[in-house]
C-alpha positions in Angstrom: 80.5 115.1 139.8 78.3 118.2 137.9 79.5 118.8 134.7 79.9 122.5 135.8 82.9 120.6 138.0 84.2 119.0 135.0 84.5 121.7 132.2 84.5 125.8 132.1 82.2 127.0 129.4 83.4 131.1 128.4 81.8 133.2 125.6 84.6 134.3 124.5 82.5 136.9 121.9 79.1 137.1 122.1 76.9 137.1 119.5 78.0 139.8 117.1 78.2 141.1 113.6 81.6 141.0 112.4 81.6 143.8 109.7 84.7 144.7 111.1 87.6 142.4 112.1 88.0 141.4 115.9 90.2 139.7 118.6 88.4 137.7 120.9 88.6 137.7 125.1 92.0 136.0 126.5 91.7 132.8 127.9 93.9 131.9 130.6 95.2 127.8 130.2 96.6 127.8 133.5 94.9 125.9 135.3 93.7 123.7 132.3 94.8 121.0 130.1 92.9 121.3 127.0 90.7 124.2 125.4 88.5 123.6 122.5 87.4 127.0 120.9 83.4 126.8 119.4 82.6 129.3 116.5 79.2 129.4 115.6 78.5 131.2 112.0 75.0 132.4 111.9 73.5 134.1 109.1 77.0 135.3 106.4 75.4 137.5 104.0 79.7 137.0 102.1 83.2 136.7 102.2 85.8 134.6 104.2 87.3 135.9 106.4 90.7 134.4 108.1 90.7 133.0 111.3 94.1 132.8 113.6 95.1 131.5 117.1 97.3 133.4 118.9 99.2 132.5 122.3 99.3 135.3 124.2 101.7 137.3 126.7 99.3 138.3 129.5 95.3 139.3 128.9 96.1 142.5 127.5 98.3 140.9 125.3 101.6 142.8 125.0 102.8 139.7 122.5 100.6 137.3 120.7 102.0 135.4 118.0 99.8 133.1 116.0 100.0 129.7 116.4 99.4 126.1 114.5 96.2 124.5 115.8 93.6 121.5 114.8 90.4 122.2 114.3 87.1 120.3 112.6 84.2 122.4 110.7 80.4 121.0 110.3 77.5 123.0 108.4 74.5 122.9 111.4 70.8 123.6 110.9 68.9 120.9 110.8 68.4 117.4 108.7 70.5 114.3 108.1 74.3 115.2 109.1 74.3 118.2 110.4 75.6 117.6 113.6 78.6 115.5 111.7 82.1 116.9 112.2 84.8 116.7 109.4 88.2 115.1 110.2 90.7 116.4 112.6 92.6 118.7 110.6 96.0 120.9 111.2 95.9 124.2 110.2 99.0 126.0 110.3 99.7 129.6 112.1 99.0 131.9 108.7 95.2 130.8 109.9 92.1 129.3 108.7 89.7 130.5 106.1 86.1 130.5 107.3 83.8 128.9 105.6 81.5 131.5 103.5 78.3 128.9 104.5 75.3 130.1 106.9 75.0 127.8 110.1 78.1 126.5 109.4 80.7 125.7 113.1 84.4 125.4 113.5 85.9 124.0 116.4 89.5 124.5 117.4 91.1 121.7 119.6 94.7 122.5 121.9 96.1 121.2 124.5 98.1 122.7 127.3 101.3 122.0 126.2 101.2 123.0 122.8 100.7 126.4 123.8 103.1 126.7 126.2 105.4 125.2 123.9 104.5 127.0 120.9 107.8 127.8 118.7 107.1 130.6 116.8 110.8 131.8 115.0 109.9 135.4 115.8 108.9 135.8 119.1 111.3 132.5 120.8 110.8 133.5 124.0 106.8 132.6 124.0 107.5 129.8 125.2 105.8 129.5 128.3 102.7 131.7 127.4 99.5 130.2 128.5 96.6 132.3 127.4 95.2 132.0 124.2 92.8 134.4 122.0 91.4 134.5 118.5 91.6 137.2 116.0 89.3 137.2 112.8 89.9 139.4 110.1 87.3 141.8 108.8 84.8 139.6 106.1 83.2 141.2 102.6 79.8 141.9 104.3 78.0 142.1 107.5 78.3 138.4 108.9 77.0 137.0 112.3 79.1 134.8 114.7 79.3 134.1 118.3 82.7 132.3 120.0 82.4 129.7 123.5 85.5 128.7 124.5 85.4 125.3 126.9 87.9 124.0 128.7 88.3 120.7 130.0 90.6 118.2 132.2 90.9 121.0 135.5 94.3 120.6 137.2 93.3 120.7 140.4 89.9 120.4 141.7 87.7 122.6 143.4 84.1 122.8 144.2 83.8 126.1 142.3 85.6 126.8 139.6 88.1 130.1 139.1 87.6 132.6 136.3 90.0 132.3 133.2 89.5 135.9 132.0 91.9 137.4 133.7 
C-alpha cells in the first residue's frame, strides 16, 4: 500500500504572515479516525499569539466551539535535537500559547471520537460535529506560519482518496 493510501496530507493555511489573527480551512473527520494538526513557525519577528481548536458545525462553520486537545512542540532548524518532540501534553479549550521562538513546530493530536464527543457546557448539542478548524489570534508583530493537517487510519478504503474540505 502507497502511503498516499494510508494518510491525507491538507494545507490547511499556507504559508502566510499572520499580522492579523486567522481561522484556518475546515477539516471534515468523517471518514477518519485520527487528525494530527502540523504548525510550522517560520521566521516570528514577536508576540504569542493563542492558539484554539474548534469542532465545527459544517465547513462554513455556523457553531464552533473550542475544544481540549493534546499537542507536542519542538524548536526545528538544524543541529543535535531539533527534530525531538516534547511530551504529550493536554491543553485545555481556552487554547495554547505559541511559542514566541523562530523554527519552532506544534503538533496537535485528536482522535475521532473526541471530537464527536466533545462536551462543551455551552453549545451541548455539538455533540456529533466532525469537522475541526483552528483559529489563531492576531500576534504583536508580523510572524510567519504555515498549517498541514494529516489524517490517518481511513475508515473505509479506496484506491483514491476523497477530499475533506468540504
Amino acid at each position: 500500500m502507497q502511503v498516499s493510501q494510508l494518510m491525507k496530507i491538507v494545507p490547511m493555511i499556507l504559508p502566510l504572515d499572520i499580522t492579523a489573527g486567522l481561522s484556518s480551512d475546515v477539516v471534515n473527520m468523517a471518514k477518519w479516525n485520527h487528525l494530527a494538526i502540523y504548525i510550522q513557525q517560520g521566521a516570528w519577528a514577536g508576540g504569542a499569539p493563542t492558539l484554539t481548536v474548534e469542532a465545527c458545525s459544517n465547513n462554513t462553520p455556523t457553531l464552533s466551539p473550542d475544544m481540549d486537545f493534546y499537542y507536542r512542540r519542538a524548536t526545528m532548524g538544524g543541529g543535535a535535537l531539533s527534530d525531538v518532540w516534547g511530551a504529550l501534553t493536554w491543553c485545555t479549550s481556552t487554547g495554547l500559547t505559541m511559542l514566541a521562538v523562530a523554527n519552532s513546530a506544534t503538533i496537535i493530536e485528536l482522535d475521532a471520537a473526541q471530537v464527536y464527543a466533545n462536551p462543551v457546557a455551552t453549545v451541548p448539542a455539538n455533540a456529533g460535529y466532525h469537522r475541526v478548524r483552528i483559529t489563531i489570534t492576531a500576534p504583536a508583530a508580523a510572524d510567519l506560519i504555515s498549517v498541514t493537517a494529516i489524517l490517518t487510519q481511513y475508515r473505509y478504503a479506496e484506491n483514491l482518496l476523497k477530499t475533506v474540505l468540504d
